[in-house]
VMD Tcl script that draws the C-alpha trace (Angstrom):
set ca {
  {73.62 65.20 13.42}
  {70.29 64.13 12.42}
  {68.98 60.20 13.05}
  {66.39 58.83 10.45}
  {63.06 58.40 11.95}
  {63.31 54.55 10.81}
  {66.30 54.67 13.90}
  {64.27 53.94 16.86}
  {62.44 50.49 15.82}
  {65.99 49.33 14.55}
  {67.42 50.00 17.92}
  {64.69 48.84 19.72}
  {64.89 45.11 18.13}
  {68.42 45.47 18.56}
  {67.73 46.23 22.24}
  {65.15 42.58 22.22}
  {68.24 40.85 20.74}
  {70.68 41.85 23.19}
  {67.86 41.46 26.21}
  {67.48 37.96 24.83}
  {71.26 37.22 24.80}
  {71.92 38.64 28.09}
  {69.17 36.21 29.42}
  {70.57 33.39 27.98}
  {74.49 34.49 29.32}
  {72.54 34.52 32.69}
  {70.82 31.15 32.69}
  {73.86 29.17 31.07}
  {75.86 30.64 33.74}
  {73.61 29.43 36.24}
  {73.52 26.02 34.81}
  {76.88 25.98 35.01}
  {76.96 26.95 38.55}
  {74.47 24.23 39.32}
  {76.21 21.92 37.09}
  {79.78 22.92 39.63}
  {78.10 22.54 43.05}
  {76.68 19.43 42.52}
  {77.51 16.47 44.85}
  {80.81 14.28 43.02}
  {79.49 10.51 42.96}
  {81.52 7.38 43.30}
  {81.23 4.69 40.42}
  {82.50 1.40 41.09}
  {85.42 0.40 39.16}
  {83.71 -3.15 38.38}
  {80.03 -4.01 37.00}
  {79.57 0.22 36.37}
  {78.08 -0.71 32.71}
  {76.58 -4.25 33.75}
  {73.72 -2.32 35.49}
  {72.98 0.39 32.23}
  {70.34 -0.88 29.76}
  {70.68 -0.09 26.36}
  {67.21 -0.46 25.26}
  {66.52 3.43 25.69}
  {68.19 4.57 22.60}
  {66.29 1.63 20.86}
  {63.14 2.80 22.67}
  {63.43 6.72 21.52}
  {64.44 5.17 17.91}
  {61.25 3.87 17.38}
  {59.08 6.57 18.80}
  {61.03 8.87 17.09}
  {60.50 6.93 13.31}
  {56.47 7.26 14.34}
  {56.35 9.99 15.74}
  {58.17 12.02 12.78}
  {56.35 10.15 10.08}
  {53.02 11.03 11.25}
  {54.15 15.04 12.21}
  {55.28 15.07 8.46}
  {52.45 13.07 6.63}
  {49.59 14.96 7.70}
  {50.33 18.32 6.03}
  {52.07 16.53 3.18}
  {48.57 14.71 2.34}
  {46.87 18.22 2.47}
  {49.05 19.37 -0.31}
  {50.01 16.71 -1.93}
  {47.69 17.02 -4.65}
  {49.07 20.67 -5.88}
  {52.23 19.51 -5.56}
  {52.17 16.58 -7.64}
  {54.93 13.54 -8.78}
  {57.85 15.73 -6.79}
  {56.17 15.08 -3.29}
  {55.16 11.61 -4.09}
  {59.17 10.93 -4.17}
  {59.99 12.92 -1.08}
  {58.00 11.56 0.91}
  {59.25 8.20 -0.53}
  {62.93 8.91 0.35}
  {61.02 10.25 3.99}
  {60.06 6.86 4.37}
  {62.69 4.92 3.22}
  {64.96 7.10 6.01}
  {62.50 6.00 8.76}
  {61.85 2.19 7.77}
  {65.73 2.12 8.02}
  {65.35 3.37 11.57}
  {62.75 0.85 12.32}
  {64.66 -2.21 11.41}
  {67.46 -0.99 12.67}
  {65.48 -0.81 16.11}
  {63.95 -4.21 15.05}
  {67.08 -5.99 14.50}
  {68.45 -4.92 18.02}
  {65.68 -6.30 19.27}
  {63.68 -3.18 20.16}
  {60.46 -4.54 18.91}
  {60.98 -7.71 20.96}
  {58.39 -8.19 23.51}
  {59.42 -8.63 26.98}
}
mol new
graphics top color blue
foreach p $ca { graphics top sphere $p radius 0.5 }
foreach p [lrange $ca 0 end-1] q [lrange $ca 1 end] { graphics top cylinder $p $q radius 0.2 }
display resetview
């Protein structure tokens, strides 16, 4: 039985693959053995979600809307102009999607300042 000299580069990135899996099988499983010997914690029964603020998510909202709309206008304004009327209305629809995150941020108040 002959192989094909085009075997030993497909086994080889076969070989990556599996060495990639295998690491990842190894560091979930010590998560999870991290995530098993940690110390159990008491919550009291009253006031547990009196003390949790829930201006975070607002927070990561909003820097998320920027923070998006300025990784994706940049490269879109280098091209734009090969690209033509198509881009002009994605990027339209891009920012219609993000001012909807904003206000939703600014009508809970995210924008409020404190």
């Amino acid at each position: 039985m002959q192989v094909s000299p085009s075997a030993g580069p497909v086994l080889g990135d076969y070989g990556f693959v599996a060495l990639v899996l295998l690491m990842t099988l190894g560091l979930s499983l010590l998560a999870l053995a991290a995530f098993a010997r940690r110390p159990k914690r008491t919550v009291p029964a009253t006031g547990a979600w009196a003390q949790y603020r829930f201006g975070y998510p607002v927070y990561a909202l909003i820097f998320l809307a920027f923070d998006m709309e300025m990784i994706f206008m940049y490269p879109w304004a280098v091209v734009f102009a090969d690209i033509g009327v198509s881009a002009f209305l994605d990027m339209l629809v891009f920012i219609a999607l993000l001012s909807a995150g904003i206000a939703y941020a600014w009508g809970m108040g995210g924008l409020r300042w404190e």
